[in-house]
C-alpha positions as MATLAB code, in Angstrom:
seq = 'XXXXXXXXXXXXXXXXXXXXXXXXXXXXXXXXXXXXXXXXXXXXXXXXXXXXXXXXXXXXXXXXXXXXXXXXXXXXXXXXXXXXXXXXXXXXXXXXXXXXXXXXXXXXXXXXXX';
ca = [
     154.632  158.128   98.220;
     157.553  158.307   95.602;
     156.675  154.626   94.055;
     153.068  155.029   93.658;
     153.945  158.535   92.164;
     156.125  157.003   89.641;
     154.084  154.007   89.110;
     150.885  156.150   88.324;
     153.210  158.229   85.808;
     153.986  154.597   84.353;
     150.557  154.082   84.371;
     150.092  157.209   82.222;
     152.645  156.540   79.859;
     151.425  153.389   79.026;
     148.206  153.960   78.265;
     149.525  157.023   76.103;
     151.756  154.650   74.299;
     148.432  152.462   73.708;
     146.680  154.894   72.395;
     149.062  156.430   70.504;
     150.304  153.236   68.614;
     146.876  151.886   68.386;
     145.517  154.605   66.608;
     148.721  155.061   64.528;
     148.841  151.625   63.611;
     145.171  151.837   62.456;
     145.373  155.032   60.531;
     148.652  153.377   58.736;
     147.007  150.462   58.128;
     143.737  152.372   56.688;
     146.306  154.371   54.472;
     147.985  151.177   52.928;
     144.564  150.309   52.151;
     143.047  153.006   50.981;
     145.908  153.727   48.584;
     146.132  149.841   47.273;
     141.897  150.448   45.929;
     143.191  153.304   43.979;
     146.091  151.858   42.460;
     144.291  149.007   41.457;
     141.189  150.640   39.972;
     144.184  152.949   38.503;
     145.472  149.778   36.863;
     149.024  149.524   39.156;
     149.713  147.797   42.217;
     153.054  148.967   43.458;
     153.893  152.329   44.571;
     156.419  154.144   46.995;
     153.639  155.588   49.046;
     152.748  152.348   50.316;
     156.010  151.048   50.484;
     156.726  154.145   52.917;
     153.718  153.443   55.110;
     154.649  149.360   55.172;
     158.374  151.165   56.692;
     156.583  153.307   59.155;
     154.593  149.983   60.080;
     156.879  148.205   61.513;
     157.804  149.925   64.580;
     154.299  151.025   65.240;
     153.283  147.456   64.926;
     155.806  146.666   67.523;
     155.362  149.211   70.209;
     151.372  148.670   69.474;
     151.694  144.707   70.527;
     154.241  145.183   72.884;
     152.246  147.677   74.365;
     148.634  145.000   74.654;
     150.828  141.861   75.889;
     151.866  144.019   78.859;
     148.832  146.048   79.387;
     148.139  143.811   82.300;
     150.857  145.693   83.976;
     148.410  148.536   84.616;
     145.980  146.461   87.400;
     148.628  143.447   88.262;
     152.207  143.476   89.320;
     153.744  141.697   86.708;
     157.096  141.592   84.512;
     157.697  142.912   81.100;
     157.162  140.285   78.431;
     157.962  140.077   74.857;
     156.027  137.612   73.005;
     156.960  135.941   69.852;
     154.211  138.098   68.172;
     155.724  141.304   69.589;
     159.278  140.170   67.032;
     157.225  137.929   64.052;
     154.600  140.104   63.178;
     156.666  143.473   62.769;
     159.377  141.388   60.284;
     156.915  139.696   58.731;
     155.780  143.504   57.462;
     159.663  144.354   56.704;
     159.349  141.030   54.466;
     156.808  142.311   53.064;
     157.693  145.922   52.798;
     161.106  144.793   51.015;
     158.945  142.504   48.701;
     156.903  145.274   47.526;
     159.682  148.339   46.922;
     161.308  145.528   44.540;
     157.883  145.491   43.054;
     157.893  149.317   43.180;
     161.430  149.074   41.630;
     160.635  146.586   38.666;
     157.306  148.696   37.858;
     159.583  151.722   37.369;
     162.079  149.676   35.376;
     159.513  148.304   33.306;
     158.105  151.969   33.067;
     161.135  152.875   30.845;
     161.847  149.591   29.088;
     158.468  150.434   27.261;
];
């Protein structure tokens, strides 16, 4: 009675941490968008609003595929896995969250050069 107990509040928690990082990662990604139209039809590209949301990204892009490569968990007895995904994808967004606050950096510089 204990193990199913704590195995159904596993259950639980999983599927809150799906949900949770799903839809976070989707509203963060909708953000990044949304924000990159209007600085473009604003004439800029860079700014530290986006940079932030690429920074919050990256963990929620981790739990979030984490989270799906082990969701088989809930109906199967298997292990924990962590695919190469799980690691790539998340510093592939830190690469490209550093690449764009030194974009956000040199806009600013360039900003007062003028």
């Amino acid at each position: 009675h204990y193990y199913k107990t704590n195995y159904i509040n596993y259950e639980i928690l999983m599927l809150l941490g799906l949900v949770v990082s799903g839809l976070t990662t989707n509203i963060l990604l909708i953000a990044f968008m949304w924000n990159t139209v209007k600085l473009i039809k604003s004439g800029e590209f860079f700014s530290r609003s986006n940079t932030k949301i690429l920074w919050r990204l990256v963990p929620f892009s981790f739990l979030n595929d984490f989270l799906v490569n082990n969701a088989d968990m809930l109906y199967k007895d298997t292990s924990l896995t962590l695919s190469l995904g799980s690691i790539f994808i998340p510093l592939l967004i830190a690469v490209v969250a550093l690449i764009y606050s030194t974009g956000v950096l040199l806009t600013e510089e360039n900003r007062l050069t003028v």
